[in-house]
C-alpha positions as CSV (number, residue, x, y, z in Angstrom):
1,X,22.5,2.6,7.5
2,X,22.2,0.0,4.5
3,X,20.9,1.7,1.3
4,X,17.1,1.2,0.2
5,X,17.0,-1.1,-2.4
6,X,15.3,-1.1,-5.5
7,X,14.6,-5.0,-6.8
8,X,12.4,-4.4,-9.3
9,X,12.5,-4.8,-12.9
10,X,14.7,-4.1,-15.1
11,X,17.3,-6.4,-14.5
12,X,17.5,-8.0,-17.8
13,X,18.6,-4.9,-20.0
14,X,15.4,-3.6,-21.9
15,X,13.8,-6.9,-21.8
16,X,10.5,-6.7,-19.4
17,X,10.2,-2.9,-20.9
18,X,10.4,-4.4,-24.7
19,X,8.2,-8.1,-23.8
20,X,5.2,-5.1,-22.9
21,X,5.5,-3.6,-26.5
22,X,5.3,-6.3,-27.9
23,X,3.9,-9.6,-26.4
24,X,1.5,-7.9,-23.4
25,X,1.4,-8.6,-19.9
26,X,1.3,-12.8,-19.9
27,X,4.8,-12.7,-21.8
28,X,6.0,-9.9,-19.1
29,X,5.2,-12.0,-16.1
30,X,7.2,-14.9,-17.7
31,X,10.3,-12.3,-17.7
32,X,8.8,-11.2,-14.3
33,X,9.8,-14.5,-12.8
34,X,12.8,-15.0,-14.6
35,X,14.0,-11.4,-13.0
36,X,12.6,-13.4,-9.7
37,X,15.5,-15.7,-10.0
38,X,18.3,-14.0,-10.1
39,X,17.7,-10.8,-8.8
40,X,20.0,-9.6,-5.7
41,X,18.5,-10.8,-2.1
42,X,15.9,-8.2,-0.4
43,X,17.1,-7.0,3.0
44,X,14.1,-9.1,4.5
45,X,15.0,-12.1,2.5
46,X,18.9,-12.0,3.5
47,X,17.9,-11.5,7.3
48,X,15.6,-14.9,6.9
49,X,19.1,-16.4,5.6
50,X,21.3,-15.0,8.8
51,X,18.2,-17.2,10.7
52,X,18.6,-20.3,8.4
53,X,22.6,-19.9,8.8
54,X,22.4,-20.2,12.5
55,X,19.5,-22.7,13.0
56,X,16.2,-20.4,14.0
57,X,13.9,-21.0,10.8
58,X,13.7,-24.3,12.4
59,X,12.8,-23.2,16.0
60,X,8.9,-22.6,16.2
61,X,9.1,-18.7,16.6
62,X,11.8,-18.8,13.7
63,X,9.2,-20.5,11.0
64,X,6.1,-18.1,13.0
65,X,8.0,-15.5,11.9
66,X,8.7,-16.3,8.3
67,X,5.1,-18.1,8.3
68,X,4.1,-14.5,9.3
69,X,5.7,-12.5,6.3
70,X,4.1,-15.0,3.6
71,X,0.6,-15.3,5.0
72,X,0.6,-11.0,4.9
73,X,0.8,-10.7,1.5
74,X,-2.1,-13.3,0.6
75,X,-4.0,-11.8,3.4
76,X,-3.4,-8.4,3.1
77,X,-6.6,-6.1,3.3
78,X,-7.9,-3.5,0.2
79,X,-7.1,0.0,1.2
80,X,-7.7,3.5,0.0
81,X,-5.3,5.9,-0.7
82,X,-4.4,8.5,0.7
83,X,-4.0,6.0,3.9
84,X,-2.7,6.5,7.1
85,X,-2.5,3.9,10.6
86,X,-1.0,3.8,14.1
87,X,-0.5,0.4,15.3
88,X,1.1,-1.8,17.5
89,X,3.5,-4.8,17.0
90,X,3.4,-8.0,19.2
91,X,7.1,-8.5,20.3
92,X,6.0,-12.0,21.4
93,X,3.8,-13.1,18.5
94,X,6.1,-12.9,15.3
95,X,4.3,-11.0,12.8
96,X,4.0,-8.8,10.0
97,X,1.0,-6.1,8.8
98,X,0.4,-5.4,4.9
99,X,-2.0,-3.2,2.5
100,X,-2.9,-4.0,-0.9
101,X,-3.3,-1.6,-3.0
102,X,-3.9,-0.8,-6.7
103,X,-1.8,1.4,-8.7
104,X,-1.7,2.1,-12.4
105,X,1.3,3.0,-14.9
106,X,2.7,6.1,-13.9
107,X,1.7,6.6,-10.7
108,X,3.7,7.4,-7.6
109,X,3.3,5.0,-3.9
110,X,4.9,7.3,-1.1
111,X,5.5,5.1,1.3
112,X,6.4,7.0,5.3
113,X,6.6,4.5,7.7
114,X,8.5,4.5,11.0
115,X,9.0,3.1,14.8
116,X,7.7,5.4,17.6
117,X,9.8,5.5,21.0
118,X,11.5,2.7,22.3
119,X,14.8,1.2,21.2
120,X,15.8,0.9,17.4
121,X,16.5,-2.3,15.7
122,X,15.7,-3.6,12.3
123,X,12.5,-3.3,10.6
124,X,11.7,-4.5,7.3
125,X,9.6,-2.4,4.5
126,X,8.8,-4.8,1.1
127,X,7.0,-3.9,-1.8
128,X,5.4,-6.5,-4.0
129,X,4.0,-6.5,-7.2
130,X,1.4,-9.3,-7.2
131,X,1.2,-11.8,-10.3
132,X,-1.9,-11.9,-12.3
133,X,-1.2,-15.3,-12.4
134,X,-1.7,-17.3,-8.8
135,X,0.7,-19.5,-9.3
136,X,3.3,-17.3,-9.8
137,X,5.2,-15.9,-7.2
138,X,4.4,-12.1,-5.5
139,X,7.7,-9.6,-7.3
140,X,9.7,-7.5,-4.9
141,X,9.8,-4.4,-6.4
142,X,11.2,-2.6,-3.3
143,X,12.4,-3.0,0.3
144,X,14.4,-1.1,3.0
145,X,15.1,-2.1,6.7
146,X,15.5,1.1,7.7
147,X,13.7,2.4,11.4
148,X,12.3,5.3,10.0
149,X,11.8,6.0,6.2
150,X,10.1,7.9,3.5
151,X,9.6,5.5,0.3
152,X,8.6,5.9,-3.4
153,X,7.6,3.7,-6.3
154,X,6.5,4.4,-9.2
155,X,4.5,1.8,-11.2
156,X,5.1,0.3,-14.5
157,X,2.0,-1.2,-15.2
158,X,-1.9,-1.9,-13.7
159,X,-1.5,-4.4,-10.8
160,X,-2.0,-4.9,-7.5
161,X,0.9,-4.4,-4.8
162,X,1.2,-5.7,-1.2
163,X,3.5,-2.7,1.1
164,X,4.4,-5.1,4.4
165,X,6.1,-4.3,7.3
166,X,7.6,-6.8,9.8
167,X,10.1,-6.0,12.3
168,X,13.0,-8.5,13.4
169,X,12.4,-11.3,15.0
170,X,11.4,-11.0,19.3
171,X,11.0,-6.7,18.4
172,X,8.1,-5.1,18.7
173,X,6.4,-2.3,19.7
174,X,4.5,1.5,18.1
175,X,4.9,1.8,14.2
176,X,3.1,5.1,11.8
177,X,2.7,4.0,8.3
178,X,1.1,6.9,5.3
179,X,0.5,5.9,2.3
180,X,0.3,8.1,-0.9
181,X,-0.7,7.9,-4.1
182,X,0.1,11.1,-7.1
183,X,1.1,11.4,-10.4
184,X,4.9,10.9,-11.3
185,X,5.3,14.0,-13.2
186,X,4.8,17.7,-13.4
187,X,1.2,19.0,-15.2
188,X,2.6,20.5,-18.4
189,X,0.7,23.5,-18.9
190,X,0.3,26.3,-15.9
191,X,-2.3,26.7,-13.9
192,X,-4.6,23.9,-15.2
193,X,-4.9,20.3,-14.0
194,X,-6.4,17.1,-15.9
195,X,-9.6,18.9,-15.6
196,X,-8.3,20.8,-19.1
197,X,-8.1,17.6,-20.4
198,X,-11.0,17.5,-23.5
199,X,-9.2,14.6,-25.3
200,X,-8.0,11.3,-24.3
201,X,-5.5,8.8,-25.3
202,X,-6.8,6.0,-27.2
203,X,-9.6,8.5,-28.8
204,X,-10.5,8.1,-32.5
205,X,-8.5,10.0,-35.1
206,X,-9.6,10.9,-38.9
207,X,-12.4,8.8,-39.6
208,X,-10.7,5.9,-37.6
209,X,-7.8,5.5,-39.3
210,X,-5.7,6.2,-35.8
211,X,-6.1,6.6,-32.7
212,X,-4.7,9.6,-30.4
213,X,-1.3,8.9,-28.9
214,X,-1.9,11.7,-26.0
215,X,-4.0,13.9,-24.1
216,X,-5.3,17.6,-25.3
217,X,-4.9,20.0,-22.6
218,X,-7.1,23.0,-23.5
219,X,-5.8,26.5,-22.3
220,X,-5.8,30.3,-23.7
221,X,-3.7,30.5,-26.4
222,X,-0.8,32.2,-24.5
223,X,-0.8,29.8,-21.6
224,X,3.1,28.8,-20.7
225,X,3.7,25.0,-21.5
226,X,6.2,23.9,-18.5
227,X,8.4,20.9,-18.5
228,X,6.6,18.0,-17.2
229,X,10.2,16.4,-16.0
230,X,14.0,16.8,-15.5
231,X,15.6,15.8,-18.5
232,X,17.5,17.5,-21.7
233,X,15.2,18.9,-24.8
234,X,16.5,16.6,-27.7
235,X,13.9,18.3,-30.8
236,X,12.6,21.5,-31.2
237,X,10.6,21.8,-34.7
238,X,7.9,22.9,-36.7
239,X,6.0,19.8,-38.7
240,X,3.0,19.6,-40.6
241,X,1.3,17.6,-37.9
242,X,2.3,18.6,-34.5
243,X,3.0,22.2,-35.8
244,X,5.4,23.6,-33.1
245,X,6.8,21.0,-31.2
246,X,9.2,20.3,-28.8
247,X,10.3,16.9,-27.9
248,X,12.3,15.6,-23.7
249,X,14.2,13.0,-23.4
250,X,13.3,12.4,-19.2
251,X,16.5,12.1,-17.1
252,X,14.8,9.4,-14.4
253,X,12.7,7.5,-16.3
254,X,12.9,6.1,-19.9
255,X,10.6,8.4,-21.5
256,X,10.9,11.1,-24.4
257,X,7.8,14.0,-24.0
258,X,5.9,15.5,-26.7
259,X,4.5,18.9,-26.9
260,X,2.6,19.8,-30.0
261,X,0.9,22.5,-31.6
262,X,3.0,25.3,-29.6
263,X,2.2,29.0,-30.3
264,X,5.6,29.4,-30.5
265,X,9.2,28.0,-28.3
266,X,11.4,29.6,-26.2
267,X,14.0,26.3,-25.6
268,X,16.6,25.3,-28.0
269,X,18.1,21.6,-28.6
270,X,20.3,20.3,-26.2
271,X,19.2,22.5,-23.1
272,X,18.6,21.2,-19.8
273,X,15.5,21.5,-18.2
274,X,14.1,20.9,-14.8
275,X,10.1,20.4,-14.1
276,X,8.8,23.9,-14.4
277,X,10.6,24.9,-17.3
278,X,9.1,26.9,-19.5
279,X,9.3,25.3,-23.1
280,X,6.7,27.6,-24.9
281,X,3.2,28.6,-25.3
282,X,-0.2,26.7,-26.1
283,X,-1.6,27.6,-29.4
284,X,-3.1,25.7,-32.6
285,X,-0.4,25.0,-34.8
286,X,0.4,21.9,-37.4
287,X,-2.7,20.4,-37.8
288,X,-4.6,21.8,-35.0
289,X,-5.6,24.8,-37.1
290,X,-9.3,24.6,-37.1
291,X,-9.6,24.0,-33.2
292,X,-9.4,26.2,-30.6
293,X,-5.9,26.7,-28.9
294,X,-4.5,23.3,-26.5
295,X,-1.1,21.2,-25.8
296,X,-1.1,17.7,-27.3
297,X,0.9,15.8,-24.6
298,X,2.2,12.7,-25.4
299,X,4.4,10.0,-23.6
300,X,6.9,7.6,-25.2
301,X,8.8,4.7,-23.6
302,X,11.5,3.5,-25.1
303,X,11.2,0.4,-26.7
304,X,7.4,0.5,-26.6
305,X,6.0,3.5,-27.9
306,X,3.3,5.8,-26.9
307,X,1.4,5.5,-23.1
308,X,-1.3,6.9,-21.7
309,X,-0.1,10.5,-19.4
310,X,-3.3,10.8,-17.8
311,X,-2.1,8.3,-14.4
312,X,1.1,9.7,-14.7
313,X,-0.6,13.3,-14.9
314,X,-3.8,13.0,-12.5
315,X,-3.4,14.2,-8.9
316,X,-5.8,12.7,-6.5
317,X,-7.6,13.8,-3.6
318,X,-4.8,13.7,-0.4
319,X,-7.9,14.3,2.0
320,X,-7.2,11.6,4.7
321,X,-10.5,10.7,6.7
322,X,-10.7,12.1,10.3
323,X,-8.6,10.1,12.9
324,X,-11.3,9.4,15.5
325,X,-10.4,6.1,16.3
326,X,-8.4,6.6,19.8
327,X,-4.8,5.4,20.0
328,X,-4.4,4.7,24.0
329,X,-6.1,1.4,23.1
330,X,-3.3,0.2,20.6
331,X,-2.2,-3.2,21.9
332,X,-4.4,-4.0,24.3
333,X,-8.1,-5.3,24.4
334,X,-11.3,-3.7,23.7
335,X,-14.9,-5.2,23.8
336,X,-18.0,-5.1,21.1
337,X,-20.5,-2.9,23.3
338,X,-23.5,-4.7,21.6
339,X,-24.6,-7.5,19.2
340,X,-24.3,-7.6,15.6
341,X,-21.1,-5.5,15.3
342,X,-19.8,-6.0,11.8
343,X,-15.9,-7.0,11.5
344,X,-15.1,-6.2,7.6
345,X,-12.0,-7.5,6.0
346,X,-10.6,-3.7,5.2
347,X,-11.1,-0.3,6.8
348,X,-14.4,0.5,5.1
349,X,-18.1,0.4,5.4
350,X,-17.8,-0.8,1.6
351,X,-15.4,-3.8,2.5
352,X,-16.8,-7.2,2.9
353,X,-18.2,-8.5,6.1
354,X,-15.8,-11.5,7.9
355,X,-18.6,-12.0,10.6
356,X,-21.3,-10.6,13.0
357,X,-20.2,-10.2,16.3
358,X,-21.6,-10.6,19.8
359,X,-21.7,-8.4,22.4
360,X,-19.0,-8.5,24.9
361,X,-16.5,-10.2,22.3
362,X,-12.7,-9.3,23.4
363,X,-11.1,-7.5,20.4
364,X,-7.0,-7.2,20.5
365,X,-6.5,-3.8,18.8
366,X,-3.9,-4.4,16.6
367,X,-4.0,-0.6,14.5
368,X,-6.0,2.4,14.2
369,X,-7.1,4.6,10.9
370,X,-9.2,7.1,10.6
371,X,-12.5,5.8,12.4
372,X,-11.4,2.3,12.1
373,X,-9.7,-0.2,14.3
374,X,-7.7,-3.6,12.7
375,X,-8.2,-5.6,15.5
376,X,-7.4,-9.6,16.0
377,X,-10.4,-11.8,17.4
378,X,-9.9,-14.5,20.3
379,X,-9.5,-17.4,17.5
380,X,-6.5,-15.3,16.1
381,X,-8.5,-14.1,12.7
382,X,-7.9,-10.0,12.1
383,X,-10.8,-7.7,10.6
384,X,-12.1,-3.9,11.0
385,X,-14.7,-2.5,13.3
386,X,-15.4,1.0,13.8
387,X,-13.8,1.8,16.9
388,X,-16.7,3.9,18.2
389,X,-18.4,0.4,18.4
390,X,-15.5,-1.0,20.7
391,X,-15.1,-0.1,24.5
392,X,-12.1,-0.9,26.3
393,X,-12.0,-3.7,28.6
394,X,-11.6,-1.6,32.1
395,X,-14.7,-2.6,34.6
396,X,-16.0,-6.4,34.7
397,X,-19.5,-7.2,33.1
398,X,-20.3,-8.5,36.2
399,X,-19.1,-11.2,38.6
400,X,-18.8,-15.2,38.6
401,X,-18.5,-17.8,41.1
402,X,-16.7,-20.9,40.3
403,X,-19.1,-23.8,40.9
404,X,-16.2,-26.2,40.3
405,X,-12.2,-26.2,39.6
406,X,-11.9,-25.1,35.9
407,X,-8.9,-24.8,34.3
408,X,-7.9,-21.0,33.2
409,X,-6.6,-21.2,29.7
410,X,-4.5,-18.8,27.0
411,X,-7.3,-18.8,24.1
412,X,-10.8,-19.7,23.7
413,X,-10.3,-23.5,22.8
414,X,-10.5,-26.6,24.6
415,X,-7.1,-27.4,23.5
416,X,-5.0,-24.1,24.6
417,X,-2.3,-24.3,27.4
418,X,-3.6,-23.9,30.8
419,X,-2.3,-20.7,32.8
420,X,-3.5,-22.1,36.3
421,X,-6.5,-23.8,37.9
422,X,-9.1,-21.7,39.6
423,X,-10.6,-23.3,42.2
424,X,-13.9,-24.2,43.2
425,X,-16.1,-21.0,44.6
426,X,-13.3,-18.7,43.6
427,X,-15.4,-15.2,42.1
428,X,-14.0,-13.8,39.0
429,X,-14.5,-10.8,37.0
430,X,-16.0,-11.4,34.1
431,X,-14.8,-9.3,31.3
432,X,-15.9,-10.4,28.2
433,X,-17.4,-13.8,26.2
434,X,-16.3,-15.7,22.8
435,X,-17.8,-18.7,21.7
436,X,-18.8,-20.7,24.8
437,X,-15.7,-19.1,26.5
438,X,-16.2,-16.4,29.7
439,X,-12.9,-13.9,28.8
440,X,-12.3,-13.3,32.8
441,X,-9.5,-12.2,35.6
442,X,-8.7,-14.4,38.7
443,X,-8.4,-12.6,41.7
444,X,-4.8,-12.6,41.7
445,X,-4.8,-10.4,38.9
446,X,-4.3,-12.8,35.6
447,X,-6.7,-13.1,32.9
448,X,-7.6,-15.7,30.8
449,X,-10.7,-18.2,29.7
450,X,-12.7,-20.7,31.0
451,X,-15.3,-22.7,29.6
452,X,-18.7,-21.4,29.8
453,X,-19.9,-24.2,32.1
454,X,-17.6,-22.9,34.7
455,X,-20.5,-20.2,35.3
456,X,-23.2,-21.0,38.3
């Protein structure tokens, strides 16, 4: 088993952490690209070379395939988190699936994604961070090959990231894919949550003169202050600001943690702590004096200086929505059961609407979520209808006599590859319609398309 790779930044030292103290995020996705160049190839990327190296980027399924893994993260859809799908990969039709997502600094993407059944072979899972610039290119930030695997990332910044999956090329078959989205670190003080939090980061500060480099967590004085993170305590004081502090340098991430205005501390410098630890108490001290009794939490990066906890603090909702939509129709086609259907570019009766449907149009369901299903159209363009809308494609519509030989083809165009001529007077079952195309099955069994004036 090859080890999950993290290919995200940094790579150049304290640079990209440094350029976003002090030159914002334009200078950082300069360094970004830089980074690009000469970072260490992604397990996706070095398979695409063992397909250069032996001459299959240049067969037609070879560039489908890597064809396949660009379009996905341009054309990934807007989800929600939590998130959570059941789908089905096309073994013949090289291909990958993708969700976009927004994160902010300090949040946590779990990624658990896996094949279901079936033989193992290699399947890719890529993170991206995507540019604000369009020109510039999408940023690995992480990427396994793994079968099965549970994933995390924890974001640096506010952007926009692309999770795809792709399997190797000619494999196929039933993938599960969560997706998660939490705070990166422990809440500080017990039993409370960022509801306690009265005071923000950023808020003004005697008469405007500063701002607030933290978050106020209010509590009874009394209330145990716990150790946000793993990590070793590197101050314990009393000042005239912060009163009672203690200060954490964080063993996983660059950070040092700031608890101010203790009651009193129970840690000592130099002691290792683990999240849960109890540091001290909440209380007023320093110059907190004339309000009532909280924990100023603050965050430090190294190399940049305060940031704001609250993403790195809040906890979201992990309700997922109910899983309605029914999973014995993965893979195979369904039908619209009436006009004006609505296929929406994401799982969501909030999410932009690709096109109106007719009745009777075939619908390949590609994935399933919640009440949803990702489905591809005849003309190969993918969307969202709510499965409930969708019947699966079991009993003809109703039956068709062949008034002259018609040619049965692969897609609804007059320009797809003909499966076989159906002669004239032959009765077909019609299954379903698509744009002047009858979606039907011959009597020997296939299915396939003929053009509409094939009908008596």
């Amino acid at each position: 088993m090859k080890p999950l790779r993290d290919v995200g930044p940094p790579r150049l030292g304290w640079a990209a952490w440094a350029c976003l103290a002090l030159f914002g995020l334009s200078a950082c996705d300069q360094v970004d690209q830089i980074q690009n160049e000469i970072r260490d190839l992604t397990p996706h990327e070095a398979y695409m070379e063992s397909l250069r190296a032996v001459n299959l980027t240049e067969t037609a399924l070879g560039t489908q395939w890597a064809s396949a893994a660009v379009r996905s993260l341009s054309d990934a859809p807007v989800i929600t988190l939590p998130f959570e799908e059941d789908g089905f990969l096309f073994a013949e039709t090289p291909e990958a699936r993708s969700y976009r997502v927004e994160l902010r600094r300090g949040q946590r993407l779990s990624i658990e994604a896996g094949l279901e059944g079936g033989d193992r072979f290699r399947f890719f899972i890529d993170v991206y961070r995507m540019p604000g610039d369009a020109t510039d290119d999408p940023l690995p930030v992480l990427s396994t090959e793994f079968d099965s695997e549970r994933l995390e990332y924890i974001s640096t910044r506010r952007a926009e990231y692309v999770v795809r999956l792709q399997p190797e090329l000619l494999r196929g078959g039933r993938y599960h894919i969560a997706l998660r989205v939490e705070g990166s670190i422990a809440f500080p003080v017990e039993e409370r949550d960022t509801r306690a939090v009265l005071s923000f980061f950023g808020d003004s500060r005697d008469g405007g003169s500063r701002d607030h480099h933290g978050v106020d967590i209010f509590a009874p004085r009394g209330t145990p202050v716990l150790s946000a993170t793993n990590g070793r305590v590197s101050r314990v004081r009393t000042t005239p600001i912060g009163g009672k502090v203690v200060w954490v340098n964080d063993s996983e991430e660059p950070n040092r943690v700031y608890y101010a205005h203790l009651d009193s501390q129970v840690v000592r410098d130099g002691m290792d702590v683990k999240r849960g630890t109890l540091l001290g108490f909440v209380g007023n001290t320093g110059n907190a004096r004339t309000t009532p009794p909280h924990l100023h939490f603050g965050l430090y990066r190294r190399r940049q200086g305060p940031m704001d906890p609250w993403y790195f603090l809040y906890q979201p909702s992990q309700v997922l929505p109910d899983a309605s939509a029914p999973l014995e129709h993965l893979g195979v086609w369904t039908r619209t059961v009436n006009a004006g259907i609505r296929l929406r570019e994401g799982p969501s009766s909030r999410a932009e609407v690709v096109a109106e449907l007719e009745e009777s149009t075939p619908l390949r369901v590609l994935a399933a979520s919640g009440p949803w299903y990702h489905v591809r159209l005849p003309d190969g363009r993918d969307g969202f209808v709510a499965a409930r809308l969708t019947e699966a494609v079991v009993e003809p519509l109703r039956s068709q006599f062949i008034k002259s030989t018609s040619a049965l083809v692969s897609a609804p165009s007059p320009v797809a590859p003909v499966m076989e001529d159906v002669e004239a007077g032959t009765e077909v079952a019609v299954l379903g319609s698509y744009e002047g195309f009858l979606y039907v099955q011959s009597p020997d069994g296939s299915t396939g398309w003929l053009a509409g004036e094939a009908e008596l």
